[in-house]
N, C-alpha and C positions, 0 to 999 in steps of 0.2 A: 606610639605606633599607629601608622594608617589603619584602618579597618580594611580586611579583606574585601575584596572586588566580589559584589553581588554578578549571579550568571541571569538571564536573562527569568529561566524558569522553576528559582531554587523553589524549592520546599512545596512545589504541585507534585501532580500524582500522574501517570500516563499507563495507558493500558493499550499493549500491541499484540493484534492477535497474529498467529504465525510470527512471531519475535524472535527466533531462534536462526533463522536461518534467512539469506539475501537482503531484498529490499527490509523486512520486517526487521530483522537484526542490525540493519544498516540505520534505520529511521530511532530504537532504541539505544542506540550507542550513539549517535547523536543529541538524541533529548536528556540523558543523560549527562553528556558534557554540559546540556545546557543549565544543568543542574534538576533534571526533575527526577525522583523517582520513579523506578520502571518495573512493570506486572509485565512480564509475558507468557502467552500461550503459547503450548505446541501439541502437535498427537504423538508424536512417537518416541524419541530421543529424550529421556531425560538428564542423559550423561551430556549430551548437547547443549538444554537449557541449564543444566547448572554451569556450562564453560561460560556463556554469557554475560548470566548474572555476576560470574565473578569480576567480568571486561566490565559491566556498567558500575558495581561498586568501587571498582578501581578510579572509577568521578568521585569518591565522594559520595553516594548518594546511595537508598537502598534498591536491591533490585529482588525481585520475587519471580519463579515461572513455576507457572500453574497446567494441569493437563487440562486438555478441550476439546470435545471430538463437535468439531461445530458440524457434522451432517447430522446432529441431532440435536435440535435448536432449543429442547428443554435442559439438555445439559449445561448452559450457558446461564441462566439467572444465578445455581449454589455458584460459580465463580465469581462473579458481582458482590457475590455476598463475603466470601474469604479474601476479597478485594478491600471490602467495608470491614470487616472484623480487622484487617492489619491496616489500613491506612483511614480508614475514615469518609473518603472522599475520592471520589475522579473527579480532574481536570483537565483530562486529556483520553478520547479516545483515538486509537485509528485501527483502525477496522481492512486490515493487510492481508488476511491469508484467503486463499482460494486455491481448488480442486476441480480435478472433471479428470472426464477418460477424453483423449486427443484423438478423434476418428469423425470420418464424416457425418452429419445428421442421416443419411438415412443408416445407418448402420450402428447407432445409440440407443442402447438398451432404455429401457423405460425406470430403472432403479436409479441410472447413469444421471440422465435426467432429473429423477427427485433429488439427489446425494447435492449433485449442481448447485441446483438452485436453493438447496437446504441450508449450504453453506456459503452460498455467497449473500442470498440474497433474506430467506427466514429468520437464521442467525443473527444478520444484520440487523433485522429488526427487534428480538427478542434479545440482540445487547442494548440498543437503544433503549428498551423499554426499560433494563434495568440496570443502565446505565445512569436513569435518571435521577432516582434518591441520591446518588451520590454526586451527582452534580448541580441538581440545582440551585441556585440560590449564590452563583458563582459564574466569573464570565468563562465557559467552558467553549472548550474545541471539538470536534469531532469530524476525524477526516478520514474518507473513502479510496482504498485504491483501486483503481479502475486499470483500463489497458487497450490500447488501441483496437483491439477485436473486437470492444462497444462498438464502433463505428467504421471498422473498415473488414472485408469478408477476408477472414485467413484460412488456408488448409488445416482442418479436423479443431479450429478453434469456435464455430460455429454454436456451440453449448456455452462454452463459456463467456463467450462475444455477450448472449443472449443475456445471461445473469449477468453480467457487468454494467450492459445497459440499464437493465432495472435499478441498479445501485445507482447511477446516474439522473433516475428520474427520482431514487429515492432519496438523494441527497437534495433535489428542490424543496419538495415535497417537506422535508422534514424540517429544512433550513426557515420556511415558514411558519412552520411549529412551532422551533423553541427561540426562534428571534425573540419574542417578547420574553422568555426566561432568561436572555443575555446569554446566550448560546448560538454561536456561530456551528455550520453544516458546509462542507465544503468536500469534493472529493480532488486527487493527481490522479492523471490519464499519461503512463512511463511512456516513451515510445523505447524501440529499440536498447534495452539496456543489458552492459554484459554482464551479466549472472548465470550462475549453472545451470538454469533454467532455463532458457536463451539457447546457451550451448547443445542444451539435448534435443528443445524442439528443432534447430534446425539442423543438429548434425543427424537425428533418428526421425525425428519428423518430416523432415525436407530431404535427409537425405544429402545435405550437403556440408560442404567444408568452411566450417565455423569460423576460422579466423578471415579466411576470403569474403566469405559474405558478410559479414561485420564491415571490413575494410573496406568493401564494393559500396556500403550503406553509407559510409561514414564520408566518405566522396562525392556521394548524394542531398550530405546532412548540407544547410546554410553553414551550420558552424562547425565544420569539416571534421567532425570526429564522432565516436559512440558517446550514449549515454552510459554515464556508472550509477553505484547505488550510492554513494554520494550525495551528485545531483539530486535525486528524489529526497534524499534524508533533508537539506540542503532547505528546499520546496515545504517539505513540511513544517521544520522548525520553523521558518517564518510564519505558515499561518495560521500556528497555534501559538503564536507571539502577540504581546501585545497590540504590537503595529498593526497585525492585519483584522484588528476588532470589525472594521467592514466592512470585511469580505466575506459571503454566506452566500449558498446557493449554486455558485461555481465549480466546474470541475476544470482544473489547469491544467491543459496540453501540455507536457514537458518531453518534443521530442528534438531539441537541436533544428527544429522548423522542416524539418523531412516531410512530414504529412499536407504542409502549406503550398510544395512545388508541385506545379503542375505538369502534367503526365510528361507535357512534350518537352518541358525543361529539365525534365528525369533523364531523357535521352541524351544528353553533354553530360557526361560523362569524367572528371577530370584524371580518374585511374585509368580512361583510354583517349587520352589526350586531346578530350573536346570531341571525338568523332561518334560519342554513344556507346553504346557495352551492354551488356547483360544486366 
């Protein structure tokens, strides 16, 4: 009898925080097919992380969710640690969940503010710190999700924009750290992707009608359609894959080429027949 088909990432270890729910459950039900074990984090739903873990163990492989209120960044090392008591090791982190209140800067409480950047950007640091016993000494991944409000000004994403960026500088930053530990640093920058999340800021935040403006988007996209979550799971497994051993440093635009067109080629339009639109 042939021996069973090795998966690309059997028998590693991967830790997603916010794993419960969109991109973050999309990125571990992926690594799991790929074969790795999966830890996930959530704050609220435990009835939720356990539906999960029961989809990733249905790979094959084990799966764990643990509770995590990452606006308070010392809470984050005992997880590392119930990480290491059941698995031993990370070889994978990705560092997926973020929060804020969705309102203009001037009108952002000062708490709004700390909780932000607490959780996007201190957390991220104080997993890295104790992420590292269990990864060192191993070719480790560790990838950031980011999101177009690093780099382009959206309505009431302005807080969060702000911590995304920093994750962006901190993924250089750190990617020259642990190079010489053989640990790659890399973060995806989603553009437009349809998740419940998507849906709410633009039908409650914008105010407008979700599937039209998707569609309006995707008419605009080079490659004429939305992003899913998918695509970004998709993005990640490659490069905490062998193959992209050197890639470090990087944060991968993954938006269908939308943010590359320039303003005045925004105006043709194809949902209005070449003449420009909304």
């Amino acid at each position: 009898m042939a021996p069973a088909p090795t998966r690309p990432l059997d028998g590693r270890v991967a830790v997603i925080t916010g794993g419960t729910r969109g991109i973050g459950r999309g990125i571990a039900l992926r690594l799991a097919r790929d074969g790795a074990h999966c830890v996930l984090t959530y704050r609220r739903s435990a009835e939720l992380a356990a539906q999960v873990v029961e989809e990733i163990e249905r790979e094959g492989v084990k799966g764990l969710a643990l509770p995590l209120e990452l606006g308070q960044p010392s809470h984050v090392p005992p997880v590392f640690e119930r990480v290491g008591e059941a698995f031993g090791r990370v070889d994978i982190f990705v560092a997926n969940a973020a929060a804020t209140s969705f309102r203009p800067m001037l009108e952002q409480k000062a708490d709004n503010v700390r909780r932000t950047f607490a959780i996007s950007v201190d957390s991220f640091i104080a997993a890295i710190q104790a992420v590292m016993p269990l990864m060192r000494g191993r070719a480790g991944r560790i990838v950031a999700v980011s999101g177009i409000d690093s780099f382009q000004a959206m309505p009431g994403h302005g807080l969060l924009g702000g911590a995304k960026a920093a994750v962006e500088s901190l993924v250089r930053s750190l990617a020259l750290e642990l190079g010489p530990e053989g640990i790659t640093v890399n973060g995806v920058n989603p553009g437009m992707i349809s998740t419940d999340s998507s849906r709410l800021y633009i039908e409650r935040g914008l105010g407008r009608d979700y599937e039209a403006t998707m569609a309006a988007l995707a008419a605009r996209t080079p490659v004429r359609r939305s992003g899913t979550v998918e695509d970004v799971a998709d993005c990640v497994a490659w490069i905490v894959s062998d193959g992209a051993g050197f890639l470090t440093g990087q944060t991968i635009l993954l938006d269908g080429g939308l943010t590359m067109v320039s303003p005045l080629a925004r105006l043709a339009s194809p949902l209005a027949g070449g003449e420009g639109g909304a």
